[in-house]
N, C-alpha and C positions, 0 to 999 in steps of 0.2 A: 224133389220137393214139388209141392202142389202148386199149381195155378189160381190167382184170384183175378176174374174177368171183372171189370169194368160193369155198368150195366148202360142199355143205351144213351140214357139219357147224360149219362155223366160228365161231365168236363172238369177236367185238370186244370188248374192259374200257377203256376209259379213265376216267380221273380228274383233275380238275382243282382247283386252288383256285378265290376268289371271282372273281376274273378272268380265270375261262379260262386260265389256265398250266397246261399239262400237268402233272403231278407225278407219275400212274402211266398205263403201256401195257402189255400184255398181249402174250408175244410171237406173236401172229396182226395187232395193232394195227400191232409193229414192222416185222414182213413187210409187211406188203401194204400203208404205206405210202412203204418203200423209203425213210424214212429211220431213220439208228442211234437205240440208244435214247438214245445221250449228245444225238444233235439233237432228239430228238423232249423230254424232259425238260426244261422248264424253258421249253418255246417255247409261243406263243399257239396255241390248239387250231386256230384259223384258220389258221395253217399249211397246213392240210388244204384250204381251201373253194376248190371248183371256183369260177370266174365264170359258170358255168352256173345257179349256185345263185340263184333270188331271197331279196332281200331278207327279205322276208316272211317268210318260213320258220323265218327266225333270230332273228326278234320275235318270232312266235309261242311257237318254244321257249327265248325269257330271258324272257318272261312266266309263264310256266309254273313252269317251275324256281324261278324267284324267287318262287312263291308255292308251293311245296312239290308241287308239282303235277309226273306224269309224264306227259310228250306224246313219241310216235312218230310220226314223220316219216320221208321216203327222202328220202336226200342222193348227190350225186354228190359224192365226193373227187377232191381231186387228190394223185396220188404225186409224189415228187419228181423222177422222172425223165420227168414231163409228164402220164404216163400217169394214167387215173382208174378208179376204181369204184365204185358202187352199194353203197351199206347199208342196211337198213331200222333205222333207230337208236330205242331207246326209253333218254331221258337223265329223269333226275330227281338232287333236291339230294341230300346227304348233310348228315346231322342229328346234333348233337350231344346230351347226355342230355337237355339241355333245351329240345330242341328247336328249336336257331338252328343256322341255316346254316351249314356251315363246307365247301363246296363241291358241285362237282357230279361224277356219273357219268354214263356212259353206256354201253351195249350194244349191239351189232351185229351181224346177222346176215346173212345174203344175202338178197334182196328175190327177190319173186314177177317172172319176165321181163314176165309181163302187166301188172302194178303198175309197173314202171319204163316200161313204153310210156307208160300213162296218164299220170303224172305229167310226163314227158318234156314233154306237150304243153302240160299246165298250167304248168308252170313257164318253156316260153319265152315262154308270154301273158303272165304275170305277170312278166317281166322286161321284155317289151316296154313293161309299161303301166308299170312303175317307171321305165327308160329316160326316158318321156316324162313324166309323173304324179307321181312317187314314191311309196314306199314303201304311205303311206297309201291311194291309188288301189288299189295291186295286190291289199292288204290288202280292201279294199270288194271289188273284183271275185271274188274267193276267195271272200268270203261270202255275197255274193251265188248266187254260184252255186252254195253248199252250202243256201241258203235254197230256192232253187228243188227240189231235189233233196228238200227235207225233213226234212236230217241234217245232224249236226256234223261238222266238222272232225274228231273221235275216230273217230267213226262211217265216215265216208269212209275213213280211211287202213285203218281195218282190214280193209274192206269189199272194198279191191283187193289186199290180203295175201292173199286165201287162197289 
């Protein structure tokens, strides 16, 4: 299937409740994932997730969010006409006055081409090792090898943004 990039200027809004149910899109969200707003409103944000996607990635950012925490990750989407694209998404919770959760956001922009190589390669390892391992494996191997390197996870994804 073909790829539909982004163009610079672009930014992705979504909004969900505590479960991931869409409840707002942004019409760049509605475009480019090819479907209406009536399908995209009220569906599981998963909808969206490529099978390219490891595991891992989506643990790390419900851990995240669930603790008030913002984590930026590239994700490959799937449109609903097959086709997919690349976003560099930075999602965190949304807070009420008293500071409890009453859902999440996220934002999207176009990813660095060189940043979606690298990740490309990471994430079919880390699929392979969930395939066979699960989840928890792909997770160990991720950090591992952000341990060798010297840096975090935050550190890393920003690191191949520029």
């Amino acid at each position: 299937m073909m790829e539909v990039k982004l163009n610079e200027d672009d930014f992705i809004v979504s909004k969900t409740d505590l479960k991931g149910i869409i409840t707002y899109g942004n019409q760049i969200f509605i475009n480019i994932s090819g479907y209406s707003e009536k399908e995209l409103l009220g569906a599981p944000h998963n909808i969206l997730r490529h099978s390219d996607m490891p595991s891992v990635v989506f643990k790390l950012l419900w851990q995240r969010i669930q603790n008030k925490d913002t984590i930026s990750a590239y994700v490959k989407n799937l449109r609903k006409d097959g086709q997919f694209y690349w976003v560099y998404a930075s999602a965190t919770a949304s807070l009420d006055e008293e500071g409890n959760i009453i859902g999440y956001y996220s934002v999207r922009r176009k990813p660095q081409d060189e940043a979606v190589k690298v990740v490309e390669q990471l994430y079919k390892k880390l699929l392979e090792i969930e395939k066979k391992d699960g989840v928890e494996s792909s997770e160990k191997y991720l950090f591992d090898i952000l341990d060798e390197k010297g840096i975090g996870y935050d550190e890393f994804i920003i690191s191949i943004q520029k």
